[in-house]
C-alpha positions as CSV (number, residue, x, y, z in Angstrom):
1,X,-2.4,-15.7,-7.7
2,X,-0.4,-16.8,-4.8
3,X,2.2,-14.2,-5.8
4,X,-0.1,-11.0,-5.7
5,X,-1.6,-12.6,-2.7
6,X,1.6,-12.0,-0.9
7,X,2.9,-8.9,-2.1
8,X,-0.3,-7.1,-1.6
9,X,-0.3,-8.9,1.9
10,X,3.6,-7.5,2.9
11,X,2.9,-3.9,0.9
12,X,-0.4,-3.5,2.9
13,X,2.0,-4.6,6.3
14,X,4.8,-2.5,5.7
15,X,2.2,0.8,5.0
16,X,0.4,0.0,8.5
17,X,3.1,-1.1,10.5
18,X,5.4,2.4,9.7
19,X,2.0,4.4,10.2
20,X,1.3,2.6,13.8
21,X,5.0,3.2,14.8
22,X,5.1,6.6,14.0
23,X,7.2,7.0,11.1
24,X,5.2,8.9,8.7
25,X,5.0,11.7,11.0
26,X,8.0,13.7,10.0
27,X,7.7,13.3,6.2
28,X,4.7,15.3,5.6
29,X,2.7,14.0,4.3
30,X,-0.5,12.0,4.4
31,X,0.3,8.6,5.3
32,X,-3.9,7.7,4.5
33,X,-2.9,8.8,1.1
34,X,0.0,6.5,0.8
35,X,-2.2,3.4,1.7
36,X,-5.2,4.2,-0.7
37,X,-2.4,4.3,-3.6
38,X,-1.2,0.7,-2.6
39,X,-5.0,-0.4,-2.8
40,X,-5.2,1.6,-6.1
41,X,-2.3,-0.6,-7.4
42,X,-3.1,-3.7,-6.0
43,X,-6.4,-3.5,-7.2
44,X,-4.7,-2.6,-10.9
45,X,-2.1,-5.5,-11.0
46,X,-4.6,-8.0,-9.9
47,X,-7.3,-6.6,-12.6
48,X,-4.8,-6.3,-15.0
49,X,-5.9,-2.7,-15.8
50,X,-3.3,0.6,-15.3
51,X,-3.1,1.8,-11.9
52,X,-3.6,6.0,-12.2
């Protein structure tokens, strides 16, 4: 538990911290979009159920 806790906790940093500073803005694509995935798998992995 201790494990998922902190990788959800660094994936969910990295996502927001490259959003705030600006360096989703030349790739194109929804950075919003990105983030609600990582939830998505989080969710799946701690569930135990296929993230899709």
């Amino acid at each position: 538990m201790l494990r998922l806790g902190v990788t959800g906790w660094t994936r969910m940093h990295g996502v927001v911290s490259l959003e705030v500073e600006g360096h989703f803005t030349q790739m194109g694509f929804d950075p919003g979009l990105l983030f609600e995935a990582e939830v998505e798998s989080l969710i799946a992995e701690a569930t135990g159920s296929e993230a899709g």
